[in-house]
N, C-alpha and C positions, 0 to 999 in steps of 0.2 A: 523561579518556576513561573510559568507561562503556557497557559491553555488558549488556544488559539481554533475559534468554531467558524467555516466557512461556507457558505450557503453557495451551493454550484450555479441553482437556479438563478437567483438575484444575483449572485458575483458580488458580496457583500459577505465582509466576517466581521466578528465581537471577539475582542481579545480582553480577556480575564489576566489582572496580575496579580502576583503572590504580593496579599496586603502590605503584612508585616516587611516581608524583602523591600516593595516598592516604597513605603515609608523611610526605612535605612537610605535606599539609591538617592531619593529627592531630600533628603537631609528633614525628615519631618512634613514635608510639602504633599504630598501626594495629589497626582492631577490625572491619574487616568482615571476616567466614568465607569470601569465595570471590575470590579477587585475578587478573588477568591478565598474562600475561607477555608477549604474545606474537599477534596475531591476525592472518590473512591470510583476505582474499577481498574489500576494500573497492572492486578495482580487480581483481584479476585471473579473467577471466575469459577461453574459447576462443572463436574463433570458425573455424565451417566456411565456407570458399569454394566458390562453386559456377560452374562454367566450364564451356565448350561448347568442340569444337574439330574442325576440317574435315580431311578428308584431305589430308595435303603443309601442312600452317598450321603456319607459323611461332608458337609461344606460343599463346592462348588465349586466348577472348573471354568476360570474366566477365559474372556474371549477377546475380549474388546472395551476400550473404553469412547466418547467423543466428548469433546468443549461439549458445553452449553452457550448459548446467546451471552454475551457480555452485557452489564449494568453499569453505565456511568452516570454517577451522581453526583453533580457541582453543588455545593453552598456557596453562595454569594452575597453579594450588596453590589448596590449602585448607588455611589457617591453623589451626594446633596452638591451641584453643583450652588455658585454663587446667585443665579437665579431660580429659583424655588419651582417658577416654574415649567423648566427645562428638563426635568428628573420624567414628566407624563411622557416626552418626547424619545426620552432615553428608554423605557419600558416600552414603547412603539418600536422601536427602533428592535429589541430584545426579542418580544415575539413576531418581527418580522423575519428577523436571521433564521431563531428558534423555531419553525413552522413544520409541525408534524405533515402537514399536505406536501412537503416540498421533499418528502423520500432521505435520503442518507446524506448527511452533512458528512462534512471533513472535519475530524478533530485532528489537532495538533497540538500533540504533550510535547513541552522547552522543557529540559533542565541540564544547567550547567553547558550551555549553545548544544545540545544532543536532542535532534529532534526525535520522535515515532510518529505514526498516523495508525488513525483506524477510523472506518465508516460507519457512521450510526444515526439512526432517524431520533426525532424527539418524541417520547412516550408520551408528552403532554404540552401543550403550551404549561411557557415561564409561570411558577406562584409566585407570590411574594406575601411576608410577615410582617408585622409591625415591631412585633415585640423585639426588645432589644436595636430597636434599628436608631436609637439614639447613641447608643454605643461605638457603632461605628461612621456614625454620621451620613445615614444613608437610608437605603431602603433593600431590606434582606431580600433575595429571591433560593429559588433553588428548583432546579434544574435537573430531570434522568432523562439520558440517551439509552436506547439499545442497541447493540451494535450485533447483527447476525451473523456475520463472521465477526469469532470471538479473536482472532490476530492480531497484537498491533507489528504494526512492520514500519521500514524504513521508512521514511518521507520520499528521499531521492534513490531511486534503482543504482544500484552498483552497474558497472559496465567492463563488459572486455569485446576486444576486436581480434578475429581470426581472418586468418586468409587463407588460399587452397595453392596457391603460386608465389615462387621466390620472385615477383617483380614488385616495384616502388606503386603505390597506391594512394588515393586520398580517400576518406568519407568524412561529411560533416556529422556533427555530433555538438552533446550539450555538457556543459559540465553541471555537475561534480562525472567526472567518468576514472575508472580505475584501468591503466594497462596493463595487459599481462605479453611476455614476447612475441614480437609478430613471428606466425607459424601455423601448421595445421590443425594445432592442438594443444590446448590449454586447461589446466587445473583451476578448477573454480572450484572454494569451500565454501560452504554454509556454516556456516558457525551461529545460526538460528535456534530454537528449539522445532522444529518441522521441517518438513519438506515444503518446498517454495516452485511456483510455474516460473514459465521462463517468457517472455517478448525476445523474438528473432529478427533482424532486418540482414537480410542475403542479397545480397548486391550483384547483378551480373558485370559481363556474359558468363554464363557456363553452361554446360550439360550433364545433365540429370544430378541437382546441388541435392547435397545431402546433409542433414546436421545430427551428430548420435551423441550420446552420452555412455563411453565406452564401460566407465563404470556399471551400468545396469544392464549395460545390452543394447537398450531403447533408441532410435533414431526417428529422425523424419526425413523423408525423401522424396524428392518433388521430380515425378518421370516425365520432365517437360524440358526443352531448351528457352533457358534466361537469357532474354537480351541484354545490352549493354545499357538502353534506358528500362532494366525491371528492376524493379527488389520486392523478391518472395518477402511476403509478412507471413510472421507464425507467430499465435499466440495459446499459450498452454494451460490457464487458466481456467478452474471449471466456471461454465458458465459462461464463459466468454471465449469459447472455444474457437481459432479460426483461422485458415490460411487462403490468404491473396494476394494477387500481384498489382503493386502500385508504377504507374508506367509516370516519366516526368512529365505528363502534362495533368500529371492526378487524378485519373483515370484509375478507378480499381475494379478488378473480378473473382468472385469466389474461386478458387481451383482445389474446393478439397477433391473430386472429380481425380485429378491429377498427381494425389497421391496415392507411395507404394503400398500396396497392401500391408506389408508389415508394419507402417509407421504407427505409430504411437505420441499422443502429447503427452509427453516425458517431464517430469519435473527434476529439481536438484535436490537430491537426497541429502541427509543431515552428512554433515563429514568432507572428505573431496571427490569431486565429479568433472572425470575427465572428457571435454568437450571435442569433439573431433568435426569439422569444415570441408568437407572432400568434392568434388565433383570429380566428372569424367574426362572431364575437359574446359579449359577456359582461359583465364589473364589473370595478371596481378590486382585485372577490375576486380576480379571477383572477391568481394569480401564480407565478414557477416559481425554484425555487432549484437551482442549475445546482453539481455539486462535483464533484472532479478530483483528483487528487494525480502530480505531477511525476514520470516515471520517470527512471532515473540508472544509467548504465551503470561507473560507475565514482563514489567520494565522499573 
């Protein structure tokens, strides 16, 4: 096991290893400076019910339920190195990553190589205990994040590539990416516990490109003609709601303006969700790289 805290601002992480494991791996040796004792929040999480009820009603007619805020809490230590006093510099170093001013860190749960991520700020600058800290030959701290979206999800976005035309095509991409068969239309499952947004990148030329998710109905559709240097950006994420056009010399402009009245940012509902890539017209250029990453209410 391996918790991994990454600070976006500084571009600096503190990686925590599981003591006892890392003891076994180094045959008794152990040499990484920040070890874990102890972590909750992989699963526990609140949730509020929301219920209606009549005058003289027997109980109550539920309605709804949401997550509450997630709580992660590490116990730790920080290994005595061999100069005694290099351990001040290590605690510097702790609540620099750790800095509630610096907004939402990247956590990353390891186990068994199976990463998840989730965003969370620190509720406090690092404490640290004395007691027991001869025990592990160190100095105890411990550590709560809250994470406001209670989700963990993937680390890396799953991917599939659709096209609207039977011609040969290229687009660059990153891996990890999943293919599904080149075509107008492909089955994407969620096998999450939620519905998950979607990142769209639609590749010209075409006219008037359209992306739907046949499953719910929902599409989005852009009443514009894509040139051969465009690609419509959609992203469906609340909160980070947006569609533009990146032109290749990196140039971008909002065009929600430009979308159809009916469009909707559509997310992947729990189960399969049949993706559909159409325009009016266009080339084999036209293609759209569709990516997702699973939400997890509990790992």
């Amino acid at each position: 096991m391996k918790i991994i805290i990454y600070n976006p601002v500084l571009k600096k992480e503190i990686v925590f290893y599981d003591y006892v494991e890392h003891v076994y791996e180094t045959e008794g040796r152990p040499d990484a400076p920040f070890y874990v004792l102890s972590f909750d929040g992989l699963g526990e999480v609140e949730a509020t019910r929301n219920t209606s009820k009549s005058p003289n009603q027997a109980g109550a007619n539920y309605l709804s339920s949401q997550l509450e805020e997630r709580e992660l809490s590490i116990r730790g230590f920080i290994k005595t190195p061999e100069n005694t006093e290099e351990i001040g510099e290590l605690r510097k170093l702790l609540a620099q990553v750790i800095n509630p001013v610096h907004g939402n860190l990247e956590v990353i749960y390891e186990e068994q190589e199976v990463r998840h991520k989730i965003l969370a700020s620190a509720d406090h600058v690092p404490t640290y205990q004395a007691s027991d800290a001869k025990e592990y030959h160190g100095q105890l701290t411990n550590i709560t994040l809250i994470a406001n979206d209670p989700y963990w999800t993937d680390e890396q976005a799953r991917e599939v590539i659709l096209k609207a035309f039977d011609e040969s095509f290229s687009f660059s991409f990153e891996f990890p990416v999943i293919f599904g068969e080149q075509g107008a239309q492909e089955t994407i499952v969620n096998m999450g516990h939620a519905a998950t947004p979607i990142t769209a990148e639609l590749r010209g030329p075409s006219n008037v490109p359209r992306i739907e998710n046949s499953t719910t109905g929902q599409y989005m559709q852009l009443n514009h003609v894509l040139l051969e240097s465009e690609t419509w950006i959609i992203c469906t994420e609340r909160g980070h709601k947006r569609s533009i056009i990146e032109s290749d010399d990196g140039t971008r402009r909002d065009v929600m303006s430009w979308l159809d009245l009916g469009s909707e940012f559509f997310s992947l509902q729990l189960g399969d969700n049949i993706i559909k890539y159409n325009a009016s017209s266009g080339t084999g250029k036209a293609v759209a790289l569709v990516k997702w990453k699973q939400k997890y209410i509990a790992i």
